[in-house]
C-alpha positions in Angstrom: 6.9 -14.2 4.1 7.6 -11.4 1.6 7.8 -8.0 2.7 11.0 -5.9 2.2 13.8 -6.6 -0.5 16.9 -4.9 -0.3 18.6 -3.5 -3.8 21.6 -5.8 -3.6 19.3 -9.0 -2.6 20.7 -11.8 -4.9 16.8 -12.7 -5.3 16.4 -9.7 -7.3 18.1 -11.7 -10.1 14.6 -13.8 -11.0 12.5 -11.0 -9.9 9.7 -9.8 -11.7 9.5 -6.0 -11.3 6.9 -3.8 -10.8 6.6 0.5 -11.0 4.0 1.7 -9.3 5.4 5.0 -9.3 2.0 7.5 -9.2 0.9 10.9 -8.0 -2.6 11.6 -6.2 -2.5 15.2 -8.4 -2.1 13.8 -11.7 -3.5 10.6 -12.7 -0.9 10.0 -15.7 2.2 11.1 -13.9 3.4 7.8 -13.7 2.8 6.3 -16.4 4.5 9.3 -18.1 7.6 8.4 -15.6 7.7 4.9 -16.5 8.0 5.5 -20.2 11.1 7.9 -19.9 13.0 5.3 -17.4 12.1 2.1 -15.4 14.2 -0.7 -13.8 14.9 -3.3 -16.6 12.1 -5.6 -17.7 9.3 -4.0 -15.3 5.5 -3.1 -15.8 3.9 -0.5 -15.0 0.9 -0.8 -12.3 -1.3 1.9 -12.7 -2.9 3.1 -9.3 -6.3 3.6 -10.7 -6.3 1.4 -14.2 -4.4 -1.4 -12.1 -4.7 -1.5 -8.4 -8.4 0.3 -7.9 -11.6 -0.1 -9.2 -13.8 2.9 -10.4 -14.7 5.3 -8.0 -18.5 5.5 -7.3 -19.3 8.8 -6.2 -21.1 9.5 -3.0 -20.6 5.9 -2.3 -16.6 4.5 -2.6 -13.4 6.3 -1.4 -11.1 7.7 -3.4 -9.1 4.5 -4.5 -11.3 1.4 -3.7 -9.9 -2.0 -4.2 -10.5 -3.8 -7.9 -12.5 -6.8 -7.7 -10.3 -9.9 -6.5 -11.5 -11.5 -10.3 -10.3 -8.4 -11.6 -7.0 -8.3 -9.9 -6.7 -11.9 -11.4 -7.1 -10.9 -14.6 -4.7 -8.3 -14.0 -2.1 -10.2 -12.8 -2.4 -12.8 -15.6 -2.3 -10.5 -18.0 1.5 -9.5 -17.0 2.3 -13.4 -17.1 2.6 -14.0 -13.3 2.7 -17.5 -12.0 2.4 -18.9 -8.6 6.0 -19.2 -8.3 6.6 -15.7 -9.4 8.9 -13.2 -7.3 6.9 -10.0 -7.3 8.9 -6.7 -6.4 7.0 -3.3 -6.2 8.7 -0.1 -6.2 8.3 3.3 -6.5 10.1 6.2 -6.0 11.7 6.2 -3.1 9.2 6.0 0.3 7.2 2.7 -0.9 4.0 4.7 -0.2 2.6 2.9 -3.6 4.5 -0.1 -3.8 2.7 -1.3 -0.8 -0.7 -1.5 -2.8 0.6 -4.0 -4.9 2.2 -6.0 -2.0 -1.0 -5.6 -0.2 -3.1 -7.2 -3.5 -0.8 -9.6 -4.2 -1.0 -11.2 -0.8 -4.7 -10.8 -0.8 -4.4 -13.0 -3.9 -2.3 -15.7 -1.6 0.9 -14.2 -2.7 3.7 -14.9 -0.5 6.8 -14.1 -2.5 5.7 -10.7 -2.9 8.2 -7.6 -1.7 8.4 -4.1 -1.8 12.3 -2.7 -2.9 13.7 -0.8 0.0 14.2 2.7 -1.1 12.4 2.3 -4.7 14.3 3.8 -7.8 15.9 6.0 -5.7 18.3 3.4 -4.0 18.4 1.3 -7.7 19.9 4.6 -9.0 22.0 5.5 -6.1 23.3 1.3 -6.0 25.0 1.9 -9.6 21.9 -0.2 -11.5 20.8 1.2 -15.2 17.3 2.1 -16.8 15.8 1.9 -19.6 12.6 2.9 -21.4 12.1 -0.1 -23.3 8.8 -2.0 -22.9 8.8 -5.5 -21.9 5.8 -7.5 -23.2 5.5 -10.7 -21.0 2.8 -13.1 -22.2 0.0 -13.8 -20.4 -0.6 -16.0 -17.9 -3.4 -18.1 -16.1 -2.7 -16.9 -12.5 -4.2 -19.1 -9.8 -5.7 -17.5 -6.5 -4.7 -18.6 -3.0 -6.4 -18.0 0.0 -5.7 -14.6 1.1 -2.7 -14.2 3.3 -4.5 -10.7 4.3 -7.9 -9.3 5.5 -10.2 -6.4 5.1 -12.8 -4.7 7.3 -15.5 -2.6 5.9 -17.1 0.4 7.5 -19.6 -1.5 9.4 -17.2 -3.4 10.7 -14.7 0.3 12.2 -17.6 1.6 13.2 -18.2 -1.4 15.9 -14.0 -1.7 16.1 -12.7 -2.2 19.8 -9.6 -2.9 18.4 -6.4 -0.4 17.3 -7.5 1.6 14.8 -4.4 3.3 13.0 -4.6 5.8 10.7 -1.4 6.6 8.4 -2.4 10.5 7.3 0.1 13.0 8.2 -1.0 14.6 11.8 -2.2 17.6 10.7 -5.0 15.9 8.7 -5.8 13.4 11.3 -6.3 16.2 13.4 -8.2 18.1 10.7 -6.5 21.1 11.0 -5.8 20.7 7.3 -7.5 18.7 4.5 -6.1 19.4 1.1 -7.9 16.2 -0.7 -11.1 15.5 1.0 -14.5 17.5 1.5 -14.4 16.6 5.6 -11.5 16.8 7.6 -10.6 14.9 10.8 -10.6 11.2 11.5 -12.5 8.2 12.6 -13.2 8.3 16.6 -10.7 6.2 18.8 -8.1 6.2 15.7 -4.4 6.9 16.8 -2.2 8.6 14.6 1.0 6.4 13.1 2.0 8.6 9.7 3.1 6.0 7.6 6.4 8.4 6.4 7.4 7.5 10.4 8.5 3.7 9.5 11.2 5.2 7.0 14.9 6.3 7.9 16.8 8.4 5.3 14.0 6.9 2.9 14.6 3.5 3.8 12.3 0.9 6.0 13.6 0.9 9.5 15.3 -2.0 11.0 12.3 -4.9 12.3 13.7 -4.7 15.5 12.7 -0.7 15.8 9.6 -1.3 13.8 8.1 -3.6 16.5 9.0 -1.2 19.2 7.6 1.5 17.5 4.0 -0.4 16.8 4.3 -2.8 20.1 4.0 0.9 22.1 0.8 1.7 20.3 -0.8 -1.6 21.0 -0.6 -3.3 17.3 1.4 -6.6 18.8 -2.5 -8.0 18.8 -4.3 -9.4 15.9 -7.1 -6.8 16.5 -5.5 -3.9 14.7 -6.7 -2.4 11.7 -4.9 0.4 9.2 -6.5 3.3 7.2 -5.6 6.4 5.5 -7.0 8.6 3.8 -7.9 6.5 0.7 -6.7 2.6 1.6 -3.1 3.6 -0.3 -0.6 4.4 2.2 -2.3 2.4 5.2 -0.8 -0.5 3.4 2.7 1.0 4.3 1.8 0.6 7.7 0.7 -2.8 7.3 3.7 -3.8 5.5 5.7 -2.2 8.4 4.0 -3.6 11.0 4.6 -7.4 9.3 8.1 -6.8 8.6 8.2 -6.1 12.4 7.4 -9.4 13.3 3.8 -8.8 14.5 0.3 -10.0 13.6 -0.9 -8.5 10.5 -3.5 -5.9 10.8 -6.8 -6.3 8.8 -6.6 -3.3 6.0 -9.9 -0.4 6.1 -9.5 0.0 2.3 -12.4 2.5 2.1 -10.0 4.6 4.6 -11.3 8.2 5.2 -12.7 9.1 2.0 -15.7 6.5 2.1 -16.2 7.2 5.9 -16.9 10.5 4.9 -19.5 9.4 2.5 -22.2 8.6 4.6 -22.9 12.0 7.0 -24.5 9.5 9.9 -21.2 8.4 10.6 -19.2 10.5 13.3 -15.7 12.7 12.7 -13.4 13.8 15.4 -10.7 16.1 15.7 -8.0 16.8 17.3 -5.5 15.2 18.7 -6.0 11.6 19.9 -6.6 11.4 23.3 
């Protein structure tokens, strides 16, 4: 099972590369990065164009998922296979990396990873950029069953299940909210900031990971993950599978669709 690939990984040689490099304040920003320097042969996966749909206001989050047919298409148009190695990166933390590792195995991906410590660690391991453009042609990429699963807000709001939510603590207590109209989080949620799995800006070792998430109670198959737009909760899946444990079902509405529908209740505070 695919999860995190270390820089100097041999199976990096026949890797197909993906930069999802991206910032939540300007929508281009990493597709402007991309063009001035990417790992060799990579793509760029645009967080909106790429890995979400269109946001329906009053009625979506911020980022919600593209339809799985879509995603197909997607995927076929950058000429992956079945057989393809898929490796996400970013800048450094993985925080949109673990999108794409999250859609890929909801295609039925398994040899899908996410590079441990992004460009950051390429750079730092002696490997070159460039900014030339690879074309790849396109594919016809075949589905699997999905390796993950989703819940939707029906579903949370019934949850009796761990419910993790990857913002940092001050917005999951709602002291703060610099992105969306309604601050605090979804009742019973505990707060696991997804920034907590890395060391030095690197995954932590499996062994600690498990700890870490077998304290809060995610060693069950009940577990879900949200944040505060269905981005960075993937981190914590991808952390809590690298771990060793079940893998937690993904709230990809997160915070931002909660808030949609005023009927639904917000807490604050700490968790209790």
């Amino acid at each position: 099972m695919g999860t995190i690939i270390d820089v100097r990984d041999p199976g990096l040689a026949g890797a197909r590369f993906f930069d999802c490099r991206a910032s939540l304040a300007d929508p281009d920003d990493g597709r402007k990065r991309f063009l001035e320097n990417h790992i060799p042969g990579a793509i760029h996966a645009d967080l909106n164009r790429d890995l979400s749909s269109p946001v329906q206001a009053g009625i979506t989050g911020r980022h919600p998922l593209p339809a799985r047919t879509d995603f197909i298409s997607t995927v076929s148009r950058w000429g992956l296979t079945s057989d393809s190695i898929v490796v996400a990166y970013d800048d450094d933390t993985g925080a949109f990396a673990a999108r794409l590792w999250w859609l890929m195995r909801w295609l039925g991906h398994e040899n899908a990873f996410v590079l441990d410590g992004g460009l950051v660690a390429w750079v730092t391991a002696g490997r070159h950029l460039t900014s030339e453009i690879s074309a790849p042609a396109a594919s016809l990429y075949h589905a699997a069953e999905p390796l993950t699963r989703q819940v939707v807000a029906e579903e949370v709001s019934r949850w009796r299940g761990l419910l993790i939510d990857a913002r940092d603590p001050i917005r999951f207590r709602g002291e703060v909210e610099p992105i969306d109209p309604v601050a605090g989080h979804i009742p019973g949620a505990v707060n696991r900031p997804f920034l907590d799995n890395l060391d030095g800006g690197q995954f932590r070792p499996p062994g600690q990971l498990r700890s870490q998430f077998t304290a809060l109670g995610a060693n069950t198959s009940h577990t879900a993950c949200y944040c505060g737009s269905g981005v960075t909760a993937a981190h914590n899946i991808l952390a809590i599978v690298h771990g060793g444990l079940p893998e937690p079902a993904l709230y990809a509405g997160s915070w931002s669709e909660w808030i949609t529908d005023p009927e639904r209740p917000v807490a604050r505070g700490a968790a209790p």
